[in-house]
C-alpha positions as CSV (number, residue, x, y, z in Angstrom):
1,X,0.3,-4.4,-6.1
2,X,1.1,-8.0,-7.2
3,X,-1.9,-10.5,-8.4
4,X,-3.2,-12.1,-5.3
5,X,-4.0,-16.0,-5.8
6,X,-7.6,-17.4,-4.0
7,X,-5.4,-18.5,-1.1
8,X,-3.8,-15.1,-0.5
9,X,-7.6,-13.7,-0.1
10,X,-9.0,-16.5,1.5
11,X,-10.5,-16.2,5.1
12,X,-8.5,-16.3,8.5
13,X,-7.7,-19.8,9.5
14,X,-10.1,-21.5,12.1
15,X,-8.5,-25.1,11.7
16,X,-7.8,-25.1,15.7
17,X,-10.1,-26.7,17.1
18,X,-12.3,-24.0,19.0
19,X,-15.0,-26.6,20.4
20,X,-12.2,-26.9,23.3
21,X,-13.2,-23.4,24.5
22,X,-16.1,-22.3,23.0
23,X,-19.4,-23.0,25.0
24,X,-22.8,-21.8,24.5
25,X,-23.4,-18.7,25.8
26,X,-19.7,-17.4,25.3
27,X,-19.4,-14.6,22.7
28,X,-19.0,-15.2,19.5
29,X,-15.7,-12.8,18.8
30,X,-13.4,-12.0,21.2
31,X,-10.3,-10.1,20.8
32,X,-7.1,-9.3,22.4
33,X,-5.4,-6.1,22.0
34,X,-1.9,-5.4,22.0
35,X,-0.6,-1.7,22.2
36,X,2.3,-0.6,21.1
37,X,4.0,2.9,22.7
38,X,2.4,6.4,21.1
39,X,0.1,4.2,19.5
40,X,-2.6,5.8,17.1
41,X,-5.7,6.2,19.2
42,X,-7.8,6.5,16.8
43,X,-7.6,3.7,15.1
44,X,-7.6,1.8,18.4
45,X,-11.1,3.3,19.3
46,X,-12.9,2.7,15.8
47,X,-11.8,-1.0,16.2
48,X,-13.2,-1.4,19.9
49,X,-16.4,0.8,19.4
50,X,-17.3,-1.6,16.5
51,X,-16.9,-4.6,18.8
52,X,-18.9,-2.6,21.8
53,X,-21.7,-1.7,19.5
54,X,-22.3,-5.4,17.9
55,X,-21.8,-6.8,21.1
56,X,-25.3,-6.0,22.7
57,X,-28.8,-4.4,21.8
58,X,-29.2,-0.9,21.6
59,X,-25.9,1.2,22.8
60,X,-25.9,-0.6,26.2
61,X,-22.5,-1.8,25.7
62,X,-22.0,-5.0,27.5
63,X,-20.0,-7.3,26.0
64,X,-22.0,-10.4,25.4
65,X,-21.7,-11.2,21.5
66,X,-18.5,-9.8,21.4
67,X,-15.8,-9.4,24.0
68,X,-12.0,-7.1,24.1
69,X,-9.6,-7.0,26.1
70,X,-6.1,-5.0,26.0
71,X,-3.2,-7.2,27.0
72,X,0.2,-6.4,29.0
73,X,3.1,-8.1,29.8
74,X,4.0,-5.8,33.2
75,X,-0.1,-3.9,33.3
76,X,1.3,-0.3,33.1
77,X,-0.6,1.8,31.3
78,X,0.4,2.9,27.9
79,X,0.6,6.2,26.5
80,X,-1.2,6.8,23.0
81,X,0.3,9.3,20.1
82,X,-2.0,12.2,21.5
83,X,-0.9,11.8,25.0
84,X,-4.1,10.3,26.2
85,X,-3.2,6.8,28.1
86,X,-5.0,3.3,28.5
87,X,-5.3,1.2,31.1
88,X,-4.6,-2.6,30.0
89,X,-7.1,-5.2,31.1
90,X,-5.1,-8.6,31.7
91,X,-1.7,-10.1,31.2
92,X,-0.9,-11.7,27.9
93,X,-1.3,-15.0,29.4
94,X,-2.8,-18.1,26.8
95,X,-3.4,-16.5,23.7
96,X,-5.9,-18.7,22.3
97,X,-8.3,-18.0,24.5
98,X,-9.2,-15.0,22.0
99,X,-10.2,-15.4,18.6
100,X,-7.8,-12.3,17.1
101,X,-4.6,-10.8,18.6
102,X,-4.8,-7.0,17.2
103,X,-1.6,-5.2,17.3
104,X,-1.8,-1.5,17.1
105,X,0.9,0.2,16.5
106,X,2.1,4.3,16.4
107,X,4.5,6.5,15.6
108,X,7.4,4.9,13.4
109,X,10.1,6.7,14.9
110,X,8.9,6.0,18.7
111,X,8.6,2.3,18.0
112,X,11.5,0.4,17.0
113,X,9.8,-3.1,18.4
114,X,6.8,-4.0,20.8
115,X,10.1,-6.1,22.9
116,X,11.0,-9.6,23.4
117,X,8.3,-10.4,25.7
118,X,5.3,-9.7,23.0
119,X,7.2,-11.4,19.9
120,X,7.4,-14.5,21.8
121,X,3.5,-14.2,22.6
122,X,2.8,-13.1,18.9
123,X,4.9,-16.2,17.8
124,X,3.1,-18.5,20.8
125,X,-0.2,-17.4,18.9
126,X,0.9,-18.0,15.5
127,X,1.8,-21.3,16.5
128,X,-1.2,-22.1,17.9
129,X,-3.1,-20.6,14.7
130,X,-4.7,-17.5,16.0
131,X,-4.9,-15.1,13.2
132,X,-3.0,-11.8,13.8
133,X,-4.2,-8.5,13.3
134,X,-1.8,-5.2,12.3
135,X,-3.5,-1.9,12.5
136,X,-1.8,1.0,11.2
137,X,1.9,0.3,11.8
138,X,0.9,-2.8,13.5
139,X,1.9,-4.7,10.7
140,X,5.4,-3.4,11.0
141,X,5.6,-4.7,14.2
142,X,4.0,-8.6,13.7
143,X,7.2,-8.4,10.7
144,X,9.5,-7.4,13.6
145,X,8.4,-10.9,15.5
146,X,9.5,-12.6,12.0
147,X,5.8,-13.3,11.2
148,X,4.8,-11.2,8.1
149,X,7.0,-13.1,5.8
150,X,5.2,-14.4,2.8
151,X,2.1,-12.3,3.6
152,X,0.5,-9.3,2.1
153,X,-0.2,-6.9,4.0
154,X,-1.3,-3.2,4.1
155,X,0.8,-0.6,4.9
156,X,-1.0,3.7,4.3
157,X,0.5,5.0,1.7
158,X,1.8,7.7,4.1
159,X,4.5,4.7,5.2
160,X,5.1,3.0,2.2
161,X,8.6,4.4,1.6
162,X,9.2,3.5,5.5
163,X,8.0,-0.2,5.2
164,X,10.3,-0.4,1.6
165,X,13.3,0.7,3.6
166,X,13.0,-1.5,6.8
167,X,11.5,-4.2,5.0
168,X,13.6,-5.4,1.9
169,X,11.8,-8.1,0.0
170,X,8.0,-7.8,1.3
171,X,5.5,-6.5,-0.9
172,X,3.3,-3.9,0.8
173,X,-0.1,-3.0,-0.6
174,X,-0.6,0.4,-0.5
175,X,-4.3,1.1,-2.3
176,X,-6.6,-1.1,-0.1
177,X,-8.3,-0.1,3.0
178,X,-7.3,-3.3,4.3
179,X,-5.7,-6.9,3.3
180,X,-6.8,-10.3,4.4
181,X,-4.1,-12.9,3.6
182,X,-4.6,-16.0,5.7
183,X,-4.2,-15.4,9.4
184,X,-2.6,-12.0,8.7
185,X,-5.1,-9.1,8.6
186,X,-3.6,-5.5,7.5
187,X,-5.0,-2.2,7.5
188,X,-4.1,1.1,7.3
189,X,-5.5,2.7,10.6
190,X,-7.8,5.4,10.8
191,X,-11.6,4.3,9.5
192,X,-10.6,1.7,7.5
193,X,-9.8,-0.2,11.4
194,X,-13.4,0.4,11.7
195,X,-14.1,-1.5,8.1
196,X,-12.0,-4.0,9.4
197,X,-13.2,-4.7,12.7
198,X,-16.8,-4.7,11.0
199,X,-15.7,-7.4,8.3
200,X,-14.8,-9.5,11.5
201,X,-18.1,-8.7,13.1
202,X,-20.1,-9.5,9.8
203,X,-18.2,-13.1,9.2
204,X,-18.4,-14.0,13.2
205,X,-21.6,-12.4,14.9
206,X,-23.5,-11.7,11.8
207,X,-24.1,-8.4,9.2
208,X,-26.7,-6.9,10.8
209,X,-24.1,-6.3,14.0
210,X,-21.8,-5.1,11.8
211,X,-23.8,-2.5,9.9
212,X,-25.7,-1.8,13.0
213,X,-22.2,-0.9,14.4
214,X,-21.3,1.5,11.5
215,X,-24.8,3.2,11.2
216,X,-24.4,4.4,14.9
217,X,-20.8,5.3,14.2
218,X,-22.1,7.5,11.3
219,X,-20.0,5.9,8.7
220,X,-23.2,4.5,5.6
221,X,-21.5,1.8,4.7
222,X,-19.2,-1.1,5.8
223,X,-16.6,-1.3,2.6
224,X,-14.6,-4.3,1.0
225,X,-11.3,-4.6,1.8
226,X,-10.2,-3.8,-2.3
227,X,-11.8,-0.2,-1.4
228,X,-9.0,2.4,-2.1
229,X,-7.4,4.4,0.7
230,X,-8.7,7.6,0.8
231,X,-6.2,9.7,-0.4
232,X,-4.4,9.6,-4.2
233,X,-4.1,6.8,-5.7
234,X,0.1,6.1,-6.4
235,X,-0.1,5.7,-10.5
236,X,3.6,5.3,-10.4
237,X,4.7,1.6,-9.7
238,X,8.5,1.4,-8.5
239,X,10.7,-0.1,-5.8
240,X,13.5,2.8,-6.5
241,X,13.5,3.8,-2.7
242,X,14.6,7.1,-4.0
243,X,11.9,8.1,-6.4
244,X,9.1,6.5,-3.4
245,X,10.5,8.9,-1.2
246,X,10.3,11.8,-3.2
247,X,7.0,10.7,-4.4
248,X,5.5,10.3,-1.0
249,X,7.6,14.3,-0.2
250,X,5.0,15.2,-3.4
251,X,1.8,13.8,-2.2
252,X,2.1,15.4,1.1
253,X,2.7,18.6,-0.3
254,X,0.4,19.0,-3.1
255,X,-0.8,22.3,-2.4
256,X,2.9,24.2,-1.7
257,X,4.6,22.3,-4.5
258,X,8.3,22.4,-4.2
259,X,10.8,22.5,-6.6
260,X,12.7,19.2,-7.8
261,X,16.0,20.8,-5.8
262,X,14.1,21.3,-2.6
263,X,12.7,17.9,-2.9
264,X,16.1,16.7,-3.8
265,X,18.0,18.3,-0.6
266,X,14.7,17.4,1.7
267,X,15.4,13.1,1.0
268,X,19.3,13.7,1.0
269,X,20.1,14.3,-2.4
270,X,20.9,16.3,-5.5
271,X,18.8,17.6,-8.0
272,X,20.7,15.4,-10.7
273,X,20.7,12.4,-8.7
274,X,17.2,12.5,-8.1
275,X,16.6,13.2,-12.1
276,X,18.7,10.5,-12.8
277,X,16.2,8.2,-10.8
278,X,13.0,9.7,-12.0
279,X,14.4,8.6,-15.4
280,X,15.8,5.3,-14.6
281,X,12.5,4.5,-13.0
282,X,9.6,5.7,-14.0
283,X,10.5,7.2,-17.8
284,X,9.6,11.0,-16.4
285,X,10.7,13.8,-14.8
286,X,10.3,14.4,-11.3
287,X,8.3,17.9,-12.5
288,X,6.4,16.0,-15.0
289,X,5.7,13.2,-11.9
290,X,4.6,16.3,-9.8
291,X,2.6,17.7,-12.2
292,X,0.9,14.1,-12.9
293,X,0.1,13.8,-8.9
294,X,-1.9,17.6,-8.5
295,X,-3.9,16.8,-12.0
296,X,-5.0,13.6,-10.7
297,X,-5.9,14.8,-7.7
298,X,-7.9,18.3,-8.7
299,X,-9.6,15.8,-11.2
300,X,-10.6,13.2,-8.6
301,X,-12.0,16.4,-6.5
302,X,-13.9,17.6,-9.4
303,X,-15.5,14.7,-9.9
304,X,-15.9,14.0,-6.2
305,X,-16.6,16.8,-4.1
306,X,-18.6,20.5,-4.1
307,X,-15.6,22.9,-3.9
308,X,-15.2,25.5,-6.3
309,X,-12.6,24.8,-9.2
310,X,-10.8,27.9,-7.6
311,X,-10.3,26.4,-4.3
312,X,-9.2,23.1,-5.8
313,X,-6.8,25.3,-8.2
314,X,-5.3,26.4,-5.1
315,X,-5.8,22.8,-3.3
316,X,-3.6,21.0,-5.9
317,X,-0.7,24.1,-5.6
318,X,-1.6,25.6,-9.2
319,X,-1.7,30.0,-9.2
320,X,-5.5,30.1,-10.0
321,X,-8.2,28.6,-12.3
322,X,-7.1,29.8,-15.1
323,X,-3.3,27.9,-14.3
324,X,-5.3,24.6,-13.7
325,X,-7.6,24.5,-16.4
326,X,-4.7,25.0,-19.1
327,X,-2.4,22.5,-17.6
328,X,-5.9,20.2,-16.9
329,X,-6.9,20.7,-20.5
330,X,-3.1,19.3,-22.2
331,X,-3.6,16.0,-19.9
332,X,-7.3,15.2,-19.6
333,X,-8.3,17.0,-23.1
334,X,-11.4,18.9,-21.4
335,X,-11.2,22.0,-18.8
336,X,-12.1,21.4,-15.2
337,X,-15.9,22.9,-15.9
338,X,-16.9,20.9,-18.7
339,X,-15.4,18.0,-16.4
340,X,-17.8,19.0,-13.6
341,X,-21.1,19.2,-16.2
342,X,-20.9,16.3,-17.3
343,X,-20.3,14.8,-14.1
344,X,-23.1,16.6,-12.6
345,X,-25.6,15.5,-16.0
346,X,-24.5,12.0,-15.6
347,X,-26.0,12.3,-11.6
């Protein structure tokens, strides 16, 4: 990730002049929702349930300090990535009438643009200085309407080799739950849309809302937006699209490890080839790479979680214990145990 300066963190714009439609009594956040096709539901209902829970007292849900609203250009509904449909609210209309646009997106391969209709509102609201919001693949999709460029943004890890392929030149950040540049607001879907929507609740309606909001949700804590994603952290820094894909084939197979051929013919290449890169790129092997990726991980666990170091043996795709705490011994200098005491003595 490349230094950020103070005006790449700095809060979302409100130089329009808001006093022209903001009257007492009106809420104090309002947002409106676009929904791209197979969107991820998930992340669209942590975002709105963090709005509905700061918006009134108790869990009565009437939106008073806080109002939503999903947005259509032709009102029919759309389907989300589980099959489960929504029904949108109102047409896209004037868009400053809401403080945020929030864009959600869904499946990569399912949504090649949100169409001509919503870029031109995205643009409209750009223009007018509403801040933009891109949840999950969302930011994908603002880039689509030409309006990511310059920005930071935050793209899951999961999609990083995706958002490098489709979008020479942009920088994604990939270990941050989500990314305030501006008016461009990125995360990476799932809970972090939840740590997202509360940052908005916190800086508009107020931080008791917003932890009030997570408490109920069950989450302890609202995080920053510097928190890593959950997940393992990418150690290796290139923009060799070959190595990133083969890197991203490692992480989501950690526990069935394949071998450098198989990951080679999996991303369309040969064995060599894809040595070649690793070289080039990174100064390794792809095995040595691999290797790097499942000790990082089974030490992260150790230190992190209550499994047994024979279940994260066999998490992290090593034979048994004994496997991992040889290979864990050459790179970290201590076994997995002796790891775990002093973790556990330092409690």
């Amino acid at each position: 990730m490349s230094d950020s300066t103070p005006a790449a963190n700095a809060a979302p714009s409100t130089s329009r002049p808001r006093s022209l439609r903001r009257q007492p009594g009106d809420a104090r956040l309002s947002v409106g929702f676009i929904l791209a096709k197979r969107f991820t539901l998930c992340a669209f209902a942590n975002f709105v349930d963090v709005l509905r829970l700061a918006a009134d007292e108790g869990d009565r849900s009437r939106p008073i300090l806080c109002t939503w609203t999903v947005l259509s250009e032709d009102m029919d509904p759309v389907m989300s990535s589980s099959g489960i449909t929504v029904q949108p609210k109102d047409r896209l209309g004037d868009p400053t009438r809401f403080d945020y646009i929030v864009v959600i997106g869904g499946l990569m391969e399912e949504t090649p643009s949100l169409g001509s209709g919503y870029s031109r509102y995205l643009q409209q609201a750009a223009k007018a200085g509403v801040p933009l919001v891109g949840v999950c693949t969302g930011a994908f999709l603002i880039h689509q309407a030409g309006l990511m460029n310059g920005y930071r943004c935050c793209v899951s890890w999961f999609h990083h080799a995706d958002f490098l392929d489709q979008f020479e030149g942009l920088n994604p950040v990939t270990d941050q739950i989500f990314v305030v540049d501006r008016d461009r607001l990125t995360c990476s879907g799932g809970i972090s849309s939840a740590h997202l929507a509360a940052f908005l609740v916190d800086k508009h309606v107020g931080s008791a809302q917003a932890n009030k909001s997570l408490h109920i949700m069950i989450i302890d804590e609202a995080l920053q937006a510097d928190k890593p994603q959950p997940g393992i952290t990418m150690d290796f820094k290139t923009r060799d699209p070959i190595v990133l894909r083969a890197l991203l084939l490692m992480q989501q197979n950690i526990d069935q490890p394949f071998s450098v051929a198989e990951i080679a013919k999996r991303i369309g290449h040969n064995k060599r080839q894809l040595e070649r890169h690793f070289q080039r790129a990174l100064n390794t092997s792809p095995q040595a790479a691999f290797l790097q990726i499942r000790l990082s991980l089974a030490h992260h666990l150790i230190e992190t979680s209550e499994k047994s170091i024979s279940q994260i043996a066999v998490d992290c795709g090593f034979c048994d214990s004994s496997h991992l705490s040889r290979m864990f011994r050459r790179r970290f200098g201590c076994t997995p145990l002796a790891l775990r005491q002093s973790t556990e003595a330092a409690v």
